[in-house]
C-alpha positions as CSV (number, residue, x, y, z in Angstrom):
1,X,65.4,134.7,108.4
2,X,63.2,137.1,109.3
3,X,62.5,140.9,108.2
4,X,62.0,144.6,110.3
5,X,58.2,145.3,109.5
6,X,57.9,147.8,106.8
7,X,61.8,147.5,105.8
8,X,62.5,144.4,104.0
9,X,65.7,144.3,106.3
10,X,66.7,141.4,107.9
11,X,66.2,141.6,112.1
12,X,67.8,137.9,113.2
13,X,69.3,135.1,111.9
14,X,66.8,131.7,112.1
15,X,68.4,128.0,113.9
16,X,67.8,126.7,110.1
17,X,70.7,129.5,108.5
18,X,73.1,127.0,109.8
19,X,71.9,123.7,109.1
20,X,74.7,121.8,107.1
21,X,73.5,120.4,103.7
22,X,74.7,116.9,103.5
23,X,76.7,116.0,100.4
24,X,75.4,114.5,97.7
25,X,76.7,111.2,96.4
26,X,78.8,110.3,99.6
27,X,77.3,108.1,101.4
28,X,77.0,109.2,105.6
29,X,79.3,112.6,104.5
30,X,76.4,114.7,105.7
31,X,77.0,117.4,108.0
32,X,77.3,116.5,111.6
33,X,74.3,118.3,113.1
34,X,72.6,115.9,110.9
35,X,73.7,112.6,112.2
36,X,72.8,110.3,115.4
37,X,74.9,108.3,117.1
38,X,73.8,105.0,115.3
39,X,74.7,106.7,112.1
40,X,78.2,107.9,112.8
41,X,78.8,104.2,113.8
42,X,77.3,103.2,110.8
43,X,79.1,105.8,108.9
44,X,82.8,104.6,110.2
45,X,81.7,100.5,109.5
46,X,80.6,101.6,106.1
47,X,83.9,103.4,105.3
48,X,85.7,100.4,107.4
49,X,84.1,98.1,104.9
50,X,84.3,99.6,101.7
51,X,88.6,100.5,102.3
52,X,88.8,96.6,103.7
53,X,87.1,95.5,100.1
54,X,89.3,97.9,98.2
55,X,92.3,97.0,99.8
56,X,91.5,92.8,98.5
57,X,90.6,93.7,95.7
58,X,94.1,95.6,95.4
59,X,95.5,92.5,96.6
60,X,94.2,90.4,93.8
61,X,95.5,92.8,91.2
62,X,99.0,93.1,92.4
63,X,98.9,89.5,92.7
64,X,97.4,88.8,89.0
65,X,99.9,91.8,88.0
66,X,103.0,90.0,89.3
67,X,102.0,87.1,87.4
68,X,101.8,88.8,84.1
69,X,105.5,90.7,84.9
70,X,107.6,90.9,87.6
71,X,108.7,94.9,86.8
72,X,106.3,95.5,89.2
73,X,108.2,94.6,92.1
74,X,110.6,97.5,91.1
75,X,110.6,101.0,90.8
76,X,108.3,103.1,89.0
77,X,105.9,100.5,89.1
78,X,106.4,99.8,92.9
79,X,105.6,103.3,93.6
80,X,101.7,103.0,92.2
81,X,101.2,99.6,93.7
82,X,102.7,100.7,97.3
83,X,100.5,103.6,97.0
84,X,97.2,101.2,96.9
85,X,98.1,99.8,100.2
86,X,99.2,103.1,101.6
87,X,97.9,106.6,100.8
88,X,95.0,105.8,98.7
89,X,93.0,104.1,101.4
90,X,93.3,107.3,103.2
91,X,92.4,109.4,100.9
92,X,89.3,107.0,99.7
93,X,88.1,107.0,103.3
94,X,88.4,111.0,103.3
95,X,86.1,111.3,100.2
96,X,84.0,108.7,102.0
97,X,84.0,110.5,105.3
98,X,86.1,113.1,105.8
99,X,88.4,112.4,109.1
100,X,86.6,110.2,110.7
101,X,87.2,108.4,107.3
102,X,90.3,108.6,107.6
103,X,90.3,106.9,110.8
104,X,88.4,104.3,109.5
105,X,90.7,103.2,106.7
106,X,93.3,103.0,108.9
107,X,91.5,100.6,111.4
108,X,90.5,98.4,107.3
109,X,94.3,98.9,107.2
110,X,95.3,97.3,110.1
111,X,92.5,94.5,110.0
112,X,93.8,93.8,106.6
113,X,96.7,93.6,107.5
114,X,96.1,90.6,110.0
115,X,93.8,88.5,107.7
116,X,96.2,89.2,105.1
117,X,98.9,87.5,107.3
118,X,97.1,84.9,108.8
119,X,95.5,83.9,105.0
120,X,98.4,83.8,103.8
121,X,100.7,81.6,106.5
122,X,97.4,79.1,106.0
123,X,97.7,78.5,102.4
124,X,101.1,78.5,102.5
125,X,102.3,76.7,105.6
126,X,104.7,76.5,108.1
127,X,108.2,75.1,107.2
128,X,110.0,75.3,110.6
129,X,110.7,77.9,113.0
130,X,109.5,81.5,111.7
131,X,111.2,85.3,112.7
132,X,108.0,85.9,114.2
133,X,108.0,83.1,116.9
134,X,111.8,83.3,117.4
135,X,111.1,87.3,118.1
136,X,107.7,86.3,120.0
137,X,110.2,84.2,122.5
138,X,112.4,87.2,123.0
139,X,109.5,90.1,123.5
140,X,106.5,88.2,124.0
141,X,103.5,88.2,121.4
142,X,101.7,90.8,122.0
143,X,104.9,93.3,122.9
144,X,106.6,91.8,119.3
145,X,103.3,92.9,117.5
146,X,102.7,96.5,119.2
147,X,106.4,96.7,119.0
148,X,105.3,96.2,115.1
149,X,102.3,98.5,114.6
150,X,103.6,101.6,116.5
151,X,106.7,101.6,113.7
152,X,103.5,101.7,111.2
153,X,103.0,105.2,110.5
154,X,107.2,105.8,109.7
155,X,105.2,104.6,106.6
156,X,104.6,108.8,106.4
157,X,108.1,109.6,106.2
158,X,109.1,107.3,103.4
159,X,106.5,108.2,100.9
160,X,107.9,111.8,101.6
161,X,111.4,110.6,101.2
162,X,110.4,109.0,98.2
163,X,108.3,111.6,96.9
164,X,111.6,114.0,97.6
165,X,113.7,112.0,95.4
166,X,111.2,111.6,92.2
167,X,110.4,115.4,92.3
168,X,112.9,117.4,94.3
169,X,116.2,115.6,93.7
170,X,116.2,115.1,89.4
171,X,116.2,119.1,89.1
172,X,118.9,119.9,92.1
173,X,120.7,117.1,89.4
174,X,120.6,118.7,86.6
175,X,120.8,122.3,87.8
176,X,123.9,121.0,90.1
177,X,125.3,118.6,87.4
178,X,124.9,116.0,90.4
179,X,125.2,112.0,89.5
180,X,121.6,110.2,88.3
181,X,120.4,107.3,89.6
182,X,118.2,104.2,88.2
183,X,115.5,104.0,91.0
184,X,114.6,100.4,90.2
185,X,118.3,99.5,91.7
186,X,117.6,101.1,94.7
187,X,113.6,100.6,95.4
188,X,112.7,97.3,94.7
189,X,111.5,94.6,96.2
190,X,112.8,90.4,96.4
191,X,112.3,89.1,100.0
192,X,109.0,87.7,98.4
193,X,111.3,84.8,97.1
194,X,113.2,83.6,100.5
195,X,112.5,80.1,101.3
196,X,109.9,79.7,104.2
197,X,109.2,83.8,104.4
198,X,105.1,83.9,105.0
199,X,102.2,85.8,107.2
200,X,103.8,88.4,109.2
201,X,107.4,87.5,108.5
202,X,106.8,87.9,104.4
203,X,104.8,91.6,105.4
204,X,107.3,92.9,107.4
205,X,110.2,92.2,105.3
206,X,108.2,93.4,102.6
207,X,108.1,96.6,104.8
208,X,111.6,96.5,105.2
209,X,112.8,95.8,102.0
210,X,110.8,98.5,100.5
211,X,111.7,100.9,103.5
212,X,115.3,100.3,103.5
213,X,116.2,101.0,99.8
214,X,114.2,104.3,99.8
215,X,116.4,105.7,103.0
216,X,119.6,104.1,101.1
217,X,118.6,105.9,97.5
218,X,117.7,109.1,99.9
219,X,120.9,108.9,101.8
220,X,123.1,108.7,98.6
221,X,121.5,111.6,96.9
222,X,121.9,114.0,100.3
223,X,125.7,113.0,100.4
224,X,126.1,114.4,97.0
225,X,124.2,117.6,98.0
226,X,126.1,117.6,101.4
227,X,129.8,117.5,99.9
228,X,129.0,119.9,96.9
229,X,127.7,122.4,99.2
230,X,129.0,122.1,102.5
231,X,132.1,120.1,103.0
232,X,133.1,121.6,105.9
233,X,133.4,119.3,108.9
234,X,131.7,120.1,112.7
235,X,133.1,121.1,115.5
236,X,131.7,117.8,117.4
237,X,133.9,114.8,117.0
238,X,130.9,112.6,118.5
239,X,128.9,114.3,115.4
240,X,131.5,113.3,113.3
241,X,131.9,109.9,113.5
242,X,128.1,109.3,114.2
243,X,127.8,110.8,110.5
244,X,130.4,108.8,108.9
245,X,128.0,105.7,108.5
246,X,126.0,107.8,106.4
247,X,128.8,110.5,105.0
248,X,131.7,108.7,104.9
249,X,133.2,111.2,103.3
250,X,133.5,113.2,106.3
251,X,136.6,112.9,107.5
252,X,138.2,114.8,103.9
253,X,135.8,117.4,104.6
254,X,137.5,120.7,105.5
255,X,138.4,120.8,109.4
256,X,136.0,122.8,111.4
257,X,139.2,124.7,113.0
258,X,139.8,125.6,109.1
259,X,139.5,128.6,107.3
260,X,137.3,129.4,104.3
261,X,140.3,128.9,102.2
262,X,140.7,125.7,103.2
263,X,137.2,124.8,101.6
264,X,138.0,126.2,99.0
265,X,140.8,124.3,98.3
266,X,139.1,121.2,99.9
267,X,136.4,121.7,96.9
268,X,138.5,122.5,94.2
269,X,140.6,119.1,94.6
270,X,137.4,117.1,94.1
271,X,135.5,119.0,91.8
272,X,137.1,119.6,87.9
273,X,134.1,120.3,85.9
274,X,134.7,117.3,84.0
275,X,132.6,114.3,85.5
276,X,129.8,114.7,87.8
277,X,129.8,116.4,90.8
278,X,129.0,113.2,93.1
279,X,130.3,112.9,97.0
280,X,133.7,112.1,97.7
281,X,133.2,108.6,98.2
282,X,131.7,107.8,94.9
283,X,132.4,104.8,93.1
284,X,133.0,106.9,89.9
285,X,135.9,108.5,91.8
286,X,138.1,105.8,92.0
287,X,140.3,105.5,94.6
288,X,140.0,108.3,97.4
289,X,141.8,111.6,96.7
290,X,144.0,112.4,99.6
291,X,143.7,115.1,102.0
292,X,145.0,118.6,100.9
């Protein structure tokens, strides 16, 4: 920067005001203006690397971990060691790299995944036919394993369903005197021990396993909330029965050609202050009230 003669003012801003001072300690997290091409590709293989390492490494602990105890195949201790396969490469390759870090964990992500698989169905061996060949037959093998990745990133929405039910759900409970549960009944995982499961079969219905009780715990919890605060069913019969998989409480709801007294009264039937204040449906309700 320079200054006006006789002033000490400055009269223009120098090329080197806006050079971007790499960051110290990360390695290739230096500002972009600073980088060639060669080290951008280095950059991503270096962050590729290190998240691929981590994510072994990870691999052997959970393995040496489930040998000491199997509590960790169940929730709370499910949670951490999900999160080591799932959101902490991400946010490793960010420190490592910022987005483009990001990008490269995923890419360790999915290349672990595959040498997990394929490690794992050679050291194990085949026993027969496998889910994988029998859906490889009806899709083809590379559809069956696109088919597979693009459901990957649901991955997103159950950590947020699961993060909804350890944070947001226990103080609705409490404030709403709504039933508890024991996450460990719900989230939990036991596929592992299936006769012949291995490779891609064992991942997936690892996915699954996990995947499925997370939505179920999530679905049970938003029932409560729904029939506390709302029971009042829609004008849409099509909307009604598609619900009544997941509410099947729905059809003692108020009708939707109702009046506000009949919620009322709806509410008051199923609600005495005395035991918790769970859907309609609950096991701890017995039989099923009938309709006012």
């Amino acid at each position: 920067m320079r200054n006006e003669p006789g002033t000490g003012k400055p009269s223009g801003i120098s090329h080197s005001t806006f050079r971007i001072v790499p960051k110290k300690g990360i390695p290739f997290a230096s500002g972009v203006c600073d980088k060639s091409p060669m080290q951008h590709v280095l950059g991503f293989l270096f962050c590729v690397a290190v998240v691929f390492c981590g994510l072994a490494a990870a691999a052997v602990f959970t393995r040496l971990a489930f040998a000491v105890t199997e509590n960790i195949a169940r929730a709370p201790w499910l949670d951490f060691f999900v999160s080591l396969f799932t959101w902490v490469p991400w946010a490793a390759g960010g420190w490592l790299g910022g987005w483009g870090g990001v990008g490269a964990a995923i890419v360790a992500q999915l290349g672990f995944l595959h040498a997990f698989c394929l490690v794992h169905r050679a050291i194990r061996g085949r026993k027969g036919r496998t889910l994988t060949d029998a859906q490889a037959k009806v899709l083809g093998p590379v559809r069956n394993q696109l088919c597979l990745m693009v459901q990957t990133p649901a991955v997103l929405v159950f950590v947020q369903v699961r993060l909804a039910t350890i944070l947001l759900y226990p103080p609705v409970a409490w404030l709403g005197k709504l039933p508890r549960y024991k996450a460990s009944e719900w989230v939990n995982l036991s596929r592992h021990k299936y006769d012949g499961l291995i490779g891609y079969d064992l991942l997936w219905c690892w996915y699954c396993d996990w995947m499925t009780g997370i939505w179920a715990l999530g679905s049970e919890m938003l029932r409560n909330i729904e029939s506390f605060w709302c029971p009042i069913r829609f004008r849409s019969d099509i909307k009604n029965r598609n619900i009544s998989v997941d509410f099947p409480d729905v059809e003692l709801w108020a009708p939707a050609d109702g009046t506000m007294e009949d919620a009322v009264r709806s509410f008051e039937v199923r609600y005495d202050r005395v035991r918790p204040n769970s859907w309609w449906g609950h096991p701890d309700r017995g039989a099923r009230p009938p309709k006012p």
